[in-house]
C-alpha positions in Angstrom: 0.0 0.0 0.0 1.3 3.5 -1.0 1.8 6.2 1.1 -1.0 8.4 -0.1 -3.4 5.2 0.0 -2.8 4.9 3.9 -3.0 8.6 4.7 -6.6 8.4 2.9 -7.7 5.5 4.7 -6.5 6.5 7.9 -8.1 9.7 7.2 -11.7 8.4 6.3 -11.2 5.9 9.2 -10.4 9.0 11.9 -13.4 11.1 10.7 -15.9 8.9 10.9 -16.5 10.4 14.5 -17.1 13.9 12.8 -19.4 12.5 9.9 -21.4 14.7 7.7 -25.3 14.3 8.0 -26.4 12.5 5.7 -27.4 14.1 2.5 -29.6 14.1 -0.5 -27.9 11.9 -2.9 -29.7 13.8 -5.6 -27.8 16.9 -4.1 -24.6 15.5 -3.9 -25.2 14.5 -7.9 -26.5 18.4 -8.8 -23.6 19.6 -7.0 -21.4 17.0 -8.8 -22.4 18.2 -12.3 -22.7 21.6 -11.5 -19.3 21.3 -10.2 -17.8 19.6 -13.3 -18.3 22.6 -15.1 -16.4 25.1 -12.7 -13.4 22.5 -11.0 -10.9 21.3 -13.9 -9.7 18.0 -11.9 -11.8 14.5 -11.3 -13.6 14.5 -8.5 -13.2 10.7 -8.4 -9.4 11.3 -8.7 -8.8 13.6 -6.2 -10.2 14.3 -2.6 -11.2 17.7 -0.9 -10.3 18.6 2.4 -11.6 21.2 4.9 -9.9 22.3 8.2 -11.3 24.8 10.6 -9.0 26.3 12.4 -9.6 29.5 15.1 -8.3 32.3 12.9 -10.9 30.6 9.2 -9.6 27.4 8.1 -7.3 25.6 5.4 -9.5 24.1 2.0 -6.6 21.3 0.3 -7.2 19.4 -2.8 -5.0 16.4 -3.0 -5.0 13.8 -5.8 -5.5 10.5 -4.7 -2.8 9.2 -6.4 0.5 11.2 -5.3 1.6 10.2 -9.0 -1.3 12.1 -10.8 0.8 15.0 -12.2 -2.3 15.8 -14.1 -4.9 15.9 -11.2 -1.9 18.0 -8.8 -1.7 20.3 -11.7 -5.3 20.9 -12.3 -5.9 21.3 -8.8 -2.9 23.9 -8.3 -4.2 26.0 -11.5 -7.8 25.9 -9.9 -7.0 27.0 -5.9 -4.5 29.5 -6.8 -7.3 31.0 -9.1 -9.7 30.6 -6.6 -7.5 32.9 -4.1 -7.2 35.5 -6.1 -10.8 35.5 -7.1 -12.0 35.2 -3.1 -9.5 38.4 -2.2 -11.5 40.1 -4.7 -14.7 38.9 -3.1 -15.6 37.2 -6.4 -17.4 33.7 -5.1 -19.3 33.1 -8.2 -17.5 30.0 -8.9 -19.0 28.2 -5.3 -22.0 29.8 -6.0 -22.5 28.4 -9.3 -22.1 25.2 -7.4 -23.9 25.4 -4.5 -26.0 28.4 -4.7 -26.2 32.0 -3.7 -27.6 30.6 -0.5 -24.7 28.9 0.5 -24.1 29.5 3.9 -21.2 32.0 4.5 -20.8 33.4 1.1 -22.8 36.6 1.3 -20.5 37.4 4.3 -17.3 36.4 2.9 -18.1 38.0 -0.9 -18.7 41.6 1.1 -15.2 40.7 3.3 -12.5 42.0 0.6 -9.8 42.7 2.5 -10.7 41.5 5.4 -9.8 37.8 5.2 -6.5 36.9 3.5 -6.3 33.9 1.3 -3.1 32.4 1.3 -2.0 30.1 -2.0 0.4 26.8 -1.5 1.4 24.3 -3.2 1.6 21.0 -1.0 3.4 17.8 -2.9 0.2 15.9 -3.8 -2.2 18.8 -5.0 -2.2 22.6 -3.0 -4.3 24.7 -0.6 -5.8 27.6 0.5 -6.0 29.2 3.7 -8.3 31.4 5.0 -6.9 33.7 7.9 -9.0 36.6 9.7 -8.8 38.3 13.1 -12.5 39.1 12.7 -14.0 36.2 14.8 -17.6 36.9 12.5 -16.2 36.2 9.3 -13.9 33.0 11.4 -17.8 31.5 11.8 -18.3 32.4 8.0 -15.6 30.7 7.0 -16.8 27.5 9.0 -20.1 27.6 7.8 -18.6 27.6 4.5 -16.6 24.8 5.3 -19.6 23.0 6.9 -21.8 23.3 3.6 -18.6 22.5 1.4 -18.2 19.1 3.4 -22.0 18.6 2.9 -22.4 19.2 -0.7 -19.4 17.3 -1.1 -19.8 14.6 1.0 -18.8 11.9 -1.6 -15.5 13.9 -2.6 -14.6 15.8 0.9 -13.3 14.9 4.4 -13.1 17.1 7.3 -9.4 17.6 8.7 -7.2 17.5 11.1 -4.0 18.4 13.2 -1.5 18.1 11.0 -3.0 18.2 7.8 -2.0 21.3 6.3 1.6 22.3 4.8 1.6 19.0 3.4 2.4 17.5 6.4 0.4 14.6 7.3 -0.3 12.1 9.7 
């Protein structure tokens, strides 16, 4: 078993405490084909993970194959995209997915400036992370989060200590 194998199973196997009510499957297929047309990388190929943390949180897309050049690339061209758009306030790319009623996008669109979104590469794919001192737009971002892991529940995992910077348990 390779590396990236046993991180995802051990990571599916730890968050099974913190599990996602369950959803719609109908949703999670809307969302899926909506998202098709806005995310350049398989959703079956890679996996999407959201971290709170206490200043916003860390969004990573990882291929599930820490081989997939093409997946790591796509999903590298699409999150640093994504970060520039969100310091803009431009989340019409979610909302296309999910909805203008998506919790925490009203707040974070109208937040330029006011939340930074940071761009990394990580080995296997990249990240974002979402840093604020303004403890209103921290409970945006985890609502965000929250409906991200929802919508996505086929495709997403929350995360944990550790699982940001590429470093992993």
């Amino acid at each position: 078993m390779n590396k990236t194998n046993l991180i995802l199973m051990l990571m599916l196997s730890v968050t099974t405490a913190y599990a996602i009510p369950p959803v719609d499957p109908a949703r999670l297929d809307e969302v899926a084909e909506r998202g098709s047309h806005v995310m350049p990388f398989n959703l079956e190929k890679t996996l999407h993970i959201f971290n709170k943390t206490e200043t916003g949180g860390i969004q990573q897309v990882i291929a599930k194959d820490a081989g997939d050049s093409e997946q790591i690339g796509l999903a590298r061209s699409h999150l640093s995209q994504l970060a520039e758009r969100f310091a803009e306030g431009d989340f019409s790319g979610p909302r296309r997915i999910h909805g203008d009623d998506m919790p925490g996008v009203k707040e974070l669109s109208s937040a330029a400036g006011r939340v930074r979104f940071v761009y990394r590469d990580l080995p296997n794919g990249a990240e974002i992370e979402y840093r604020t001192e303004d403890k209103s737009l921290v409970e945006a971002v985890h609502r965000y989060f929250d409906a991200q892991l929802s919508d996505h529940a086929r495709h997403a995992v929350p995360g944990g200590h550790g699982m940001h910077h590429g470093r992993q348990p």
